[in-house]
Each structure stands twice: as structure tokens, then as C-alpha cells.
ROKE-69483 format. One record per atom (N, C-alpha, C): atom name; residue number from 1; x, y negated, z negated. Coordinates in nm, 3 decimals. Each point is the difference from the previous one (the first is absolute). Layout:
residues N
{atom 'CA',NUM,{X,Y,Z}}
...
***
This chain:
residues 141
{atom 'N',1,{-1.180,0.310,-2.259}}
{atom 'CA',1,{0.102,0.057,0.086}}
{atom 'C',1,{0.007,0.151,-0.015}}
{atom 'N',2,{-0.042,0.036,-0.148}}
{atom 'CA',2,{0.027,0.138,0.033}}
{atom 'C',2,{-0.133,0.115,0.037}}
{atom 'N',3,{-0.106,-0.090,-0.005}}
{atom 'CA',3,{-0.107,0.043,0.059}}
{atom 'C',3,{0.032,0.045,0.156}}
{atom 'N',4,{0.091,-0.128,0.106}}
{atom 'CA',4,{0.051,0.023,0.129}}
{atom 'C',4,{0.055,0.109,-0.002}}
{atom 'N',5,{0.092,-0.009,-0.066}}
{atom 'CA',5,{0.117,0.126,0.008}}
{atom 'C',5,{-0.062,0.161,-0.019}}
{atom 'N',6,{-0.091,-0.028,-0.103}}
{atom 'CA',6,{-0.067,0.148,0.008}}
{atom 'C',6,{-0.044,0.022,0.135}}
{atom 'N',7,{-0.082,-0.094,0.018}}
{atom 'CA',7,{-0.053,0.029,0.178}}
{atom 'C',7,{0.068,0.020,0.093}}
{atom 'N',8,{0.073,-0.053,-0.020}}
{atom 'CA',8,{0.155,0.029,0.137}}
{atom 'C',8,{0.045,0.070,-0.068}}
{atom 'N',9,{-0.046,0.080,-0.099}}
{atom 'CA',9,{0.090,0.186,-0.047}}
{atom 'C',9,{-0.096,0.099,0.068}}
{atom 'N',10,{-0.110,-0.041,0.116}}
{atom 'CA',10,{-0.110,0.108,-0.050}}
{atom 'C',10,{0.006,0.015,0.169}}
{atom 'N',11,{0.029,0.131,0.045}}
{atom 'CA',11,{0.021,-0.030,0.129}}
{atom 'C',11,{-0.178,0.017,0.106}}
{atom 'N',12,{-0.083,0.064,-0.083}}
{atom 'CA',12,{-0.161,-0.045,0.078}}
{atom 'C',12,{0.032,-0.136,0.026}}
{atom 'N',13,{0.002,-0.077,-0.130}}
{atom 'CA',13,{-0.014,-0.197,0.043}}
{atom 'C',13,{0.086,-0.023,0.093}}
{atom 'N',14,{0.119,0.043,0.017}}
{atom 'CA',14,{0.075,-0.066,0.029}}
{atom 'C',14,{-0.030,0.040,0.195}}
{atom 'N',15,{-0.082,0.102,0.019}}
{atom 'CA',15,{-0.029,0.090,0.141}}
{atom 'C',15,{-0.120,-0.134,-0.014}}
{atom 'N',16,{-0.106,0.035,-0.061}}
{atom 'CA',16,{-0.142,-0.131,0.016}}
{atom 'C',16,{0.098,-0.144,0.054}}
{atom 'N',17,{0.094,-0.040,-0.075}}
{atom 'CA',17,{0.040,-0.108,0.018}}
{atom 'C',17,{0.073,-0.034,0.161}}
{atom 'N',18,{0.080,0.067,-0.013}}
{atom 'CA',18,{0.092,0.018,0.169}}
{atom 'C',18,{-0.119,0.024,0.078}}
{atom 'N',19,{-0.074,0.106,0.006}}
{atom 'CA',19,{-0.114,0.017,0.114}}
{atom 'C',19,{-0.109,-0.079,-0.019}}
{atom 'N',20,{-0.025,-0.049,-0.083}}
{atom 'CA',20,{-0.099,-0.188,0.006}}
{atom 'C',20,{0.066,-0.051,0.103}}
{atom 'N',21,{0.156,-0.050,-0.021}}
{atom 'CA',21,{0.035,-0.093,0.070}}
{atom 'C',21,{0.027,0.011,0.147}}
{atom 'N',22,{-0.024,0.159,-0.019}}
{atom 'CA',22,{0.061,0.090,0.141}}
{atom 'C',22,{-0.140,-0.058,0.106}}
{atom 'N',23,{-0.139,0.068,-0.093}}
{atom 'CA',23,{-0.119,0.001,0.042}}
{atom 'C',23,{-0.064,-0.168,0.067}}
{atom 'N',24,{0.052,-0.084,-0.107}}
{atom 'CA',24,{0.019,-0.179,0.038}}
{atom 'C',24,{0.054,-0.038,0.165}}
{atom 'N',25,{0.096,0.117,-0.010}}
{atom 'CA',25,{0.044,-0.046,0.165}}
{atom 'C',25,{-0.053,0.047,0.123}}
{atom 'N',26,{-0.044,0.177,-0.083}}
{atom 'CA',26,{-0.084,0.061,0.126}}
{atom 'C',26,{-0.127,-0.081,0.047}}
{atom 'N',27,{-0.046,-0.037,-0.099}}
{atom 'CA',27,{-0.148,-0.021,0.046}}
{atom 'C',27,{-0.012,-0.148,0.026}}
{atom 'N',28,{0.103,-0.059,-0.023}}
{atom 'CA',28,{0.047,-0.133,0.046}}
{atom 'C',28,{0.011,0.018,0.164}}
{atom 'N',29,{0.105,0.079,0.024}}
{atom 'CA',29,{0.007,0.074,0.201}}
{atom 'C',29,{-0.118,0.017,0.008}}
{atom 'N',30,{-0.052,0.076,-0.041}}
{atom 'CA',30,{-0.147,0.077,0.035}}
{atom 'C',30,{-0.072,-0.142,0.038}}
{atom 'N',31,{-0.061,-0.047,-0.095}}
{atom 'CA',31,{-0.133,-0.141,0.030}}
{atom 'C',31,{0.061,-0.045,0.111}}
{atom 'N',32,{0.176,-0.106,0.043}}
{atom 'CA',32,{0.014,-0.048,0.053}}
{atom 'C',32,{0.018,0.089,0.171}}
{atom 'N',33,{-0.018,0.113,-0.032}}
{atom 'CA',33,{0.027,0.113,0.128}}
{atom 'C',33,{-0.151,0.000,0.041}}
{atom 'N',34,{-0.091,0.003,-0.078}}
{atom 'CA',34,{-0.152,0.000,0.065}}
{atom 'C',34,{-0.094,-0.154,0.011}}
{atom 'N',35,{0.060,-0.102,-0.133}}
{atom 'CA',35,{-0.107,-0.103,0.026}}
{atom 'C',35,{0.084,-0.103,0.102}}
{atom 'N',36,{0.127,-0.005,-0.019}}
{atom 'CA',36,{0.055,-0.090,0.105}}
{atom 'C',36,{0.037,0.036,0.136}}
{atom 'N',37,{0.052,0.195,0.044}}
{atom 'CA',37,{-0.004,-0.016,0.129}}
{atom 'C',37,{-0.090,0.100,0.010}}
{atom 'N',38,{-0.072,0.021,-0.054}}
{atom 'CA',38,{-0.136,0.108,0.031}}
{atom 'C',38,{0.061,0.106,0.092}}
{atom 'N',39,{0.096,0.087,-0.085}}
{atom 'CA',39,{0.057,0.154,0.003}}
{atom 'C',39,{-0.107,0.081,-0.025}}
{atom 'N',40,{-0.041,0.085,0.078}}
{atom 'CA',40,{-0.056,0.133,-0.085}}
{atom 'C',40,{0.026,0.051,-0.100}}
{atom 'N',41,{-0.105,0.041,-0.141}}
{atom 'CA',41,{0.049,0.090,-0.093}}
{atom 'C',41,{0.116,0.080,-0.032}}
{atom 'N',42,{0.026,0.097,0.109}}
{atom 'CA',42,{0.075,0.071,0.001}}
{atom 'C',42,{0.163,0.015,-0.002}}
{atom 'N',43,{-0.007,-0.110,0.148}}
{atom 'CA',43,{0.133,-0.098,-0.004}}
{atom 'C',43,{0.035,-0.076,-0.111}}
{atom 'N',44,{-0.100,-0.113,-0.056}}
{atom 'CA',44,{0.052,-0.084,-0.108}}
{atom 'C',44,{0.011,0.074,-0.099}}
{atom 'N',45,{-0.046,0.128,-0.050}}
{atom 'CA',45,{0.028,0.039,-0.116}}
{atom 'C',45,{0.142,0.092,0.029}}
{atom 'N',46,{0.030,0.063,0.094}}
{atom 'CA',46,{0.165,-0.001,0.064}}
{atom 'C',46,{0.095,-0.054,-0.024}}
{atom 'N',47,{-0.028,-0.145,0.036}}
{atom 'CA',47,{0.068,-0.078,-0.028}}
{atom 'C',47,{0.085,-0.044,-0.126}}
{atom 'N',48,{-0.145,-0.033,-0.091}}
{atom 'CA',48,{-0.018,-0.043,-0.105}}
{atom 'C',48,{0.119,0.126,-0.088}}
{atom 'N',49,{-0.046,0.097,0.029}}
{atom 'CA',49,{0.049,0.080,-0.051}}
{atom 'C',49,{0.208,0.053,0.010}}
{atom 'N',50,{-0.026,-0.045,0.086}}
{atom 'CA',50,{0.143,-0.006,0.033}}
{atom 'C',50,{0.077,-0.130,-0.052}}
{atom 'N',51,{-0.069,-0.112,-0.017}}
{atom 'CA',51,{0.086,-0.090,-0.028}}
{atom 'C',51,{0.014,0.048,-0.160}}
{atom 'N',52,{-0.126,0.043,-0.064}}
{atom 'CA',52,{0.023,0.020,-0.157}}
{atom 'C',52,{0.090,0.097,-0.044}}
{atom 'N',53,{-0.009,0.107,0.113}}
{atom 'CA',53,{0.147,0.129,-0.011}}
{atom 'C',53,{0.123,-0.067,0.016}}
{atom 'N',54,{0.046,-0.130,0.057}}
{atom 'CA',54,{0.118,0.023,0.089}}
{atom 'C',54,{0.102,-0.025,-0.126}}
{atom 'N',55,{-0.085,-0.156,-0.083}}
{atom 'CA',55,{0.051,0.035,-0.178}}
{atom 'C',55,{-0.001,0.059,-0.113}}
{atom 'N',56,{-0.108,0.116,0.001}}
{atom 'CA',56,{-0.014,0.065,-0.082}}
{atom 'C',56,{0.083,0.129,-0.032}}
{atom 'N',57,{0.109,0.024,0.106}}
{atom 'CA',57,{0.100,0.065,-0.095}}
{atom 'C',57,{0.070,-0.034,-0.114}}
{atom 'N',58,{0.074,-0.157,0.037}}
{atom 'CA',58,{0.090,-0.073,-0.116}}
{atom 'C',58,{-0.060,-0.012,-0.078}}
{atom 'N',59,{-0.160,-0.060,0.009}}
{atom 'CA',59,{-0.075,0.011,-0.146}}
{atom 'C',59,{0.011,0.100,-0.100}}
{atom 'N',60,{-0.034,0.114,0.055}}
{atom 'CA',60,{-0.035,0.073,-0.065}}
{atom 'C',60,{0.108,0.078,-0.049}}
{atom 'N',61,{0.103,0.052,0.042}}
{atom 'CA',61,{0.137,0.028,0.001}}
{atom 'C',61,{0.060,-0.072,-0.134}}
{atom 'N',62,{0.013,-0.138,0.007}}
{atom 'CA',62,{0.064,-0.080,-0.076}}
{atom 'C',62,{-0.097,-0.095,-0.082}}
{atom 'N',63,{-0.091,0.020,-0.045}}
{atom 'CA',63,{-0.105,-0.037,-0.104}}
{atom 'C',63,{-0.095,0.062,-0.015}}
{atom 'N',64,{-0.082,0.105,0.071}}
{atom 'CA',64,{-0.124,0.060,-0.041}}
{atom 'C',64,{0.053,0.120,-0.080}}
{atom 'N',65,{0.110,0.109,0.063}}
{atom 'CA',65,{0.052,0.114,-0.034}}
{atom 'C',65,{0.113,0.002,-0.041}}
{atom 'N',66,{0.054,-0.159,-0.061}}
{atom 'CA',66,{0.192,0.026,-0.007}}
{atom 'C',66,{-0.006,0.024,-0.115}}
{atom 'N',67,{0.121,0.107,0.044}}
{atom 'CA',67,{0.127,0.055,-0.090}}
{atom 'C',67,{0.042,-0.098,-0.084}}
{atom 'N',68,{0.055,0.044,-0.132}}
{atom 'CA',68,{0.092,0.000,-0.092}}
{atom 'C',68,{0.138,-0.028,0.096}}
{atom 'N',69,{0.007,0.120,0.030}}
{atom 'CA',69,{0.144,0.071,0.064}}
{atom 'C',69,{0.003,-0.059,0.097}}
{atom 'N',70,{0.117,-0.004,0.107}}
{atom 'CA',70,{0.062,-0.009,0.148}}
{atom 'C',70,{-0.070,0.091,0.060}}
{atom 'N',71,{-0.083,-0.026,0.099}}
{atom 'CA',71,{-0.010,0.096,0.101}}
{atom 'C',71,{0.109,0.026,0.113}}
{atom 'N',72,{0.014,0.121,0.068}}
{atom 'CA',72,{0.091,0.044,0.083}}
{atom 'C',72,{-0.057,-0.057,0.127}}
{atom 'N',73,{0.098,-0.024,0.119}}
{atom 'CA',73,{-0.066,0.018,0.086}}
{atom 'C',73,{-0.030,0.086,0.046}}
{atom 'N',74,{0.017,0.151,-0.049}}
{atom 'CA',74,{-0.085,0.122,0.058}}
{atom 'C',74,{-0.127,-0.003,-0.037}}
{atom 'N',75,{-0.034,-0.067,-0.126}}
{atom 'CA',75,{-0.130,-0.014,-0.050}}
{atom 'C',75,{-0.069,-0.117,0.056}}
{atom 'N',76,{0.042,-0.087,0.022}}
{atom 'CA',76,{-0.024,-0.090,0.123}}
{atom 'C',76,{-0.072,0.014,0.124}}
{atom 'N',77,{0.070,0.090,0.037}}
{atom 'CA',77,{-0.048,0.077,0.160}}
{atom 'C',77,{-0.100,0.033,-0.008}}
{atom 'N',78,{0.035,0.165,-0.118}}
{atom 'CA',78,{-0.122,0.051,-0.018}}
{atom 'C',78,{-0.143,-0.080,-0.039}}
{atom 'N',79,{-0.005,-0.110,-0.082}}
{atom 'CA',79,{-0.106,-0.008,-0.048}}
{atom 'C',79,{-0.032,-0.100,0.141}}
{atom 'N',80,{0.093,-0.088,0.049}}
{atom 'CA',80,{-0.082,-0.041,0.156}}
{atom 'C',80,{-0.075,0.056,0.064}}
{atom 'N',81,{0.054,0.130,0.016}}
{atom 'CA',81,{-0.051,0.075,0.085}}
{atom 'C',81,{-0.115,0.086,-0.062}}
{atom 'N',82,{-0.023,0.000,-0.114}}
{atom 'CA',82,{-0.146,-0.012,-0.072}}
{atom 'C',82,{-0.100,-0.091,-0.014}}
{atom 'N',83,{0.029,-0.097,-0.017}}
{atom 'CA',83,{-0.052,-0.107,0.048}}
{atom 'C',83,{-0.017,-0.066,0.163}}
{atom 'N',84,{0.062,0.067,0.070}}
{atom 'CA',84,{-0.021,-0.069,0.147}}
{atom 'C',84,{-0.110,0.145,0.042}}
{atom 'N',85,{0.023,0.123,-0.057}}
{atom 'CA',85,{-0.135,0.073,0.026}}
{atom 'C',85,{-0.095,-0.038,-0.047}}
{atom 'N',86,{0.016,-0.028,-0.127}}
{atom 'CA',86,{-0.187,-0.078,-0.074}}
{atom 'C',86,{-0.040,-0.104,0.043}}
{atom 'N',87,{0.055,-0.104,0.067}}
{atom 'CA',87,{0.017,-0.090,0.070}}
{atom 'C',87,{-0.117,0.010,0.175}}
{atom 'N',88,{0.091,0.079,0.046}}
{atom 'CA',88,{-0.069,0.053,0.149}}
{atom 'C',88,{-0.120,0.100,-0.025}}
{atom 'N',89,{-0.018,0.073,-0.121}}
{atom 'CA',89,{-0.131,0.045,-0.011}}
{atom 'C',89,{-0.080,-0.067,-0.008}}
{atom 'N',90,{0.018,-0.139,-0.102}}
{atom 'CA',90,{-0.136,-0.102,-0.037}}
{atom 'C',90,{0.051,-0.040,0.093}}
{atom 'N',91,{0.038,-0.046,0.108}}
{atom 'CA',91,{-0.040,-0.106,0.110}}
{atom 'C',91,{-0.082,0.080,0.087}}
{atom 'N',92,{0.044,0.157,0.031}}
{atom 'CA',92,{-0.048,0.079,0.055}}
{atom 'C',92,{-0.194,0.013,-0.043}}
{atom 'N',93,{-0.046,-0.013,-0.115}}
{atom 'CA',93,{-0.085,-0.005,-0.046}}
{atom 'C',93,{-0.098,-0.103,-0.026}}
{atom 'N',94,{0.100,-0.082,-0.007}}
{atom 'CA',94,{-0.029,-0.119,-0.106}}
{atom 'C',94,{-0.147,-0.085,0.150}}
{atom 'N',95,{0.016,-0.006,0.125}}
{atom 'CA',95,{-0.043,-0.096,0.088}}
{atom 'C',95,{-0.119,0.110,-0.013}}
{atom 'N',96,{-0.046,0.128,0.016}}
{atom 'CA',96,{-0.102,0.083,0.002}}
{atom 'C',96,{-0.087,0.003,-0.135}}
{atom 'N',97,{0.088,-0.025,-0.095}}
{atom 'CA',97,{-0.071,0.048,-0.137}}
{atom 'C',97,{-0.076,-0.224,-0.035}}
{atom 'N',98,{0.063,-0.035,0.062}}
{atom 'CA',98,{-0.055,-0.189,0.003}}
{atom 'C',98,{-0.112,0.005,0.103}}
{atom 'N',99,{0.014,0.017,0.106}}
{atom 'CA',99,{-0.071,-0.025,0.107}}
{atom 'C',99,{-0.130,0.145,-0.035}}
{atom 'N',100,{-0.005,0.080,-0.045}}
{atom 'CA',100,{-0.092,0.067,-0.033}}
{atom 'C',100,{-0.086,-0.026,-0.136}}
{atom 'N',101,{0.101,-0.075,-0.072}}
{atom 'CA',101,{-0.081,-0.083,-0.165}}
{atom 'C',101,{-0.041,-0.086,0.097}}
{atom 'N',102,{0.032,-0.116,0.112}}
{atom 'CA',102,{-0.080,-0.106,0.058}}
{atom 'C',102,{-0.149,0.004,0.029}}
{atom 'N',103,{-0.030,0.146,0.066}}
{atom 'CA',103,{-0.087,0.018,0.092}}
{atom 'C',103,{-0.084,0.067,-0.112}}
{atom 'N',104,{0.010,0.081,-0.118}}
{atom 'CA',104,{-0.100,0.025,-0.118}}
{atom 'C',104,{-0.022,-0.076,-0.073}}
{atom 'N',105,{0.107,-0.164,-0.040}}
{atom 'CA',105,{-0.051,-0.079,-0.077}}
{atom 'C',105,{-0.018,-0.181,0.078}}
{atom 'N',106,{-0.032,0.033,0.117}}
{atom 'CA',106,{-0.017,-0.142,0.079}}
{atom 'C',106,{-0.125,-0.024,-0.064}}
{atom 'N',107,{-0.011,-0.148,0.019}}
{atom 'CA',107,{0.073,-0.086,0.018}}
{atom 'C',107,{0.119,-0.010,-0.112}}
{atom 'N',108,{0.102,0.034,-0.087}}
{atom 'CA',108,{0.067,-0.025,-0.083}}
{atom 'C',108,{0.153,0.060,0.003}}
{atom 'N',109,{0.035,-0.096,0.112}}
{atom 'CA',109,{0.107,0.066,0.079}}
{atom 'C',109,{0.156,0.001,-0.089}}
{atom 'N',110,{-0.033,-0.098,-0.118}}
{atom 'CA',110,{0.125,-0.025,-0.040}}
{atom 'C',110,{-0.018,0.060,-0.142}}
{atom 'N',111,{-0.096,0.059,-0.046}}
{atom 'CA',111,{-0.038,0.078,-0.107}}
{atom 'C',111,{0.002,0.145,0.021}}
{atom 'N',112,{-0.019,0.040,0.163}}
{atom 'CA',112,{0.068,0.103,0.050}}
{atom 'C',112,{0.146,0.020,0.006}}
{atom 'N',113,{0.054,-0.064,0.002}}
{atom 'CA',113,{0.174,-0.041,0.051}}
{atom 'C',113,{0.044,0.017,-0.148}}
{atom 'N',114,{-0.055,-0.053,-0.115}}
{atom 'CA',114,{0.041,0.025,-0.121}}
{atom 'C',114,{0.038,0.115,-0.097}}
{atom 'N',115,{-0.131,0.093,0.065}}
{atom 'CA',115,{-0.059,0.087,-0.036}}
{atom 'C',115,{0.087,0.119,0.082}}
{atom 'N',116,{0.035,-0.022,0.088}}
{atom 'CA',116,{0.092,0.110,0.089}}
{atom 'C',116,{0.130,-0.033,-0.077}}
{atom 'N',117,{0.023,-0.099,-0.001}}
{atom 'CA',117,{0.154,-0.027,-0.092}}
{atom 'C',117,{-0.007,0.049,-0.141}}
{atom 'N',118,{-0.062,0.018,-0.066}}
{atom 'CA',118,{-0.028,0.043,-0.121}}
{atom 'C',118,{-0.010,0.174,0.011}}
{atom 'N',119,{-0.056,0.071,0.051}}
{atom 'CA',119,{0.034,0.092,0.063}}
{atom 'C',119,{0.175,0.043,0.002}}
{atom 'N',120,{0.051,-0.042,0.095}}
{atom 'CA',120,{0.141,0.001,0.064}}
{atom 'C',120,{0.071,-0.033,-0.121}}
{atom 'N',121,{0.001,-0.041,-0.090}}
{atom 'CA',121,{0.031,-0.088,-0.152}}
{atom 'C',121,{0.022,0.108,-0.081}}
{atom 'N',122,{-0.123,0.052,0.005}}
{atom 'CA',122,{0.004,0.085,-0.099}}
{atom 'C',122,{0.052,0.149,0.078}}
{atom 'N',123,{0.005,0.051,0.077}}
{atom 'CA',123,{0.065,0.087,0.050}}
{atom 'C',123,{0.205,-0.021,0.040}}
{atom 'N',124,{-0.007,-0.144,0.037}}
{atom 'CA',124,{0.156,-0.017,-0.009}}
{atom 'C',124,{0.058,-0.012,-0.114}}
{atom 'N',125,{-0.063,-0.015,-0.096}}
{atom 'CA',125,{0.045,-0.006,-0.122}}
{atom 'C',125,{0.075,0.122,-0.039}}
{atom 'N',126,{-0.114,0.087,0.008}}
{atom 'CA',126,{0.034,0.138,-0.045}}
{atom 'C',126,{0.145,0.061,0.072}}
{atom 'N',127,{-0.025,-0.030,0.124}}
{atom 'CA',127,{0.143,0.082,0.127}}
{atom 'C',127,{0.094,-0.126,-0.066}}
{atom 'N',128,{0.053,-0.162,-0.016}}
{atom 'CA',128,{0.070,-0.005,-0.020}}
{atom 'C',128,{0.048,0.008,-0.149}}
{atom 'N',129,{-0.074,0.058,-0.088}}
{atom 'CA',129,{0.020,0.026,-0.109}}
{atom 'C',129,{0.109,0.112,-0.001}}
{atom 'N',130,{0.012,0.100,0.077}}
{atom 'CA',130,{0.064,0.127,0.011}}
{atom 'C',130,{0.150,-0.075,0.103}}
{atom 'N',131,{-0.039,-0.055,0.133}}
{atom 'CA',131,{0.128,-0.052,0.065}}
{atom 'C',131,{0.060,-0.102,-0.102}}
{atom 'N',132,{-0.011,-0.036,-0.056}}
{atom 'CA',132,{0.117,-0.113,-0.054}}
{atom 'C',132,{0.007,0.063,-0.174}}
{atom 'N',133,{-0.049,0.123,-0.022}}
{atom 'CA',133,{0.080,0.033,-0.127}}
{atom 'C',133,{0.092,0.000,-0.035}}
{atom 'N',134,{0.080,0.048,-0.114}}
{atom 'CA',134,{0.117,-0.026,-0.025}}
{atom 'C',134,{0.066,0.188,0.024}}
{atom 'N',135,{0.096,-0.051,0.013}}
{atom 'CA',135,{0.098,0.130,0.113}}
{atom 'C',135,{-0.015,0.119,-0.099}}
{atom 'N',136,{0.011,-0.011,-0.128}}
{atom 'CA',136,{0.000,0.075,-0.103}}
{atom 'C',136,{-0.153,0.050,-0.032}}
{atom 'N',137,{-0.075,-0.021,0.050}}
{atom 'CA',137,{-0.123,-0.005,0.000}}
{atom 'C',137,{-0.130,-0.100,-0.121}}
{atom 'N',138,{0.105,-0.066,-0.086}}
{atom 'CA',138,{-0.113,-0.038,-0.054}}
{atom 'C',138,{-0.073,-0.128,0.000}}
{atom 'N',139,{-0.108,-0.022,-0.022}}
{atom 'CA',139,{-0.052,-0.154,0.014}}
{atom 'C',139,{0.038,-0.082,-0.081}}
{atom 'N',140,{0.032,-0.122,0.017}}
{atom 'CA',140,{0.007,-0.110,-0.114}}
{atom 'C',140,{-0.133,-0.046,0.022}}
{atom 'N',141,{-0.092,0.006,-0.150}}
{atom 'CA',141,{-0.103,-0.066,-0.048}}
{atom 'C',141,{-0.007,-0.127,-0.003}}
***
């Protein structure tokens, strides 16, 4: 048990963990957006992508990056609205930077799709590392 608990002290795992499960759903949309109604790339990874944003505020908010403390709802806002920009950039990105891994690593369309998410992973990490800090500025380890 206290092996868990360290891990759920460590907020990388605890980002790997939420965005596994995040990533479980995108690419869950995704396959069923291209192998069942045969969407274009571009669209299904849109898609896909939006359904994995639409929960990934509360995730991350309230288990990847939570506070100790009460957050305000001024801090609330704000960090929404940090997150609904990082949000619309990778969607903004996210269907160009997939559909362009498709077409350099075809046939391996879903090893492309991975590989763009991993990408986006590791760059959202970093931006919501800074939006959901703590008001005082410091990180909890």
C-alpha cells in the first residue's frame, strides 16, 4: 500500500496515469471513427481528440495536478482558460501532426496515431505543469 501511495505522491505518474486512461479513450474514438465508419484521418483524429479533451480538465485539475489547498474559483477560471487554450492548440495541431505521421509511417496508421499523441503528451505536460500550479508558485512533488 505504501508503495501506491508513493505513486499517487508523484505527480509525472500520476499525469502517465490520467493520460493512459485519457489516451484509452482517444484512440478508442479514433479506431472506431476510421475502422467502423471509415472517417478520414483528419476528421477521426478531431474527433477522437475532442472526446479525450472534453474530460480532461476534471482529470487533471482534481487528480493529475491537485492541490493540497482549496482552489478559488478565480483560479478555476484562470486555469480553464489555460487549459481550454492548450486544449484548442492540440486539436488545432493534433489532426495535421497524425495525418502527416500517417502518410510517413503507412502502412502503420495506429502506430502513427500513438506516436503523435506521445508528442502532444509530452509537450502538454510541460504547459499544464505551469497552468495548474499552485497560486503561490510552488510545485508539490
Amino acid at each position: 500500500m505504501t508503495l501506491i501511495r508513493r505513486m499517487l505522491s508523484n505527480e509525472v505518474f500520476r499525469f502517465l496515469l490520467s493520460g493512459g486512461s485519457l489516451f484509452v479513450l482517444d484512440i478508442t474514438a479514433f479506431i472506431i471513427c476510421r475502422k467502423v465508419f471509415g472517417i478520414e484521418v483528419f476528421w477521426a483524429e478531431l474527433m477522437a481528440r475532442t472526446v479525450g479533451a472534453s474530460t480532461g480538465f476534471l482529470v487533471h485539475k482534481f487528480f493529475t495536478f491537485a492541490r493540497e489547498a482549496e482552489s478559488s474559483a478565480m483560479s478555476t477560471r484562470s486555469q480553464g482558460f489555460g487549459y481550454a487554450v492548450t486544449t484548442l492548440f492540440n486539436l488545432a495541431l493534433s489532426p495535421f501532426l497524425v495525418a502527416g505521421l500517417v502518410y510517413l509511417l503507412a502502412p502503420y496508421e495506429v502506430f502513427a496515431k500513438a506516436l503523435g499523441s506521445i508528442l502532444l503528451a509530452m509537450e502538454t505536460f510541460l504547459v499544464f505543469r505551469f497552468i495548474f500550479r499552485d497560486s503561490g508558485g510552488a510545485d508539490r512533488q
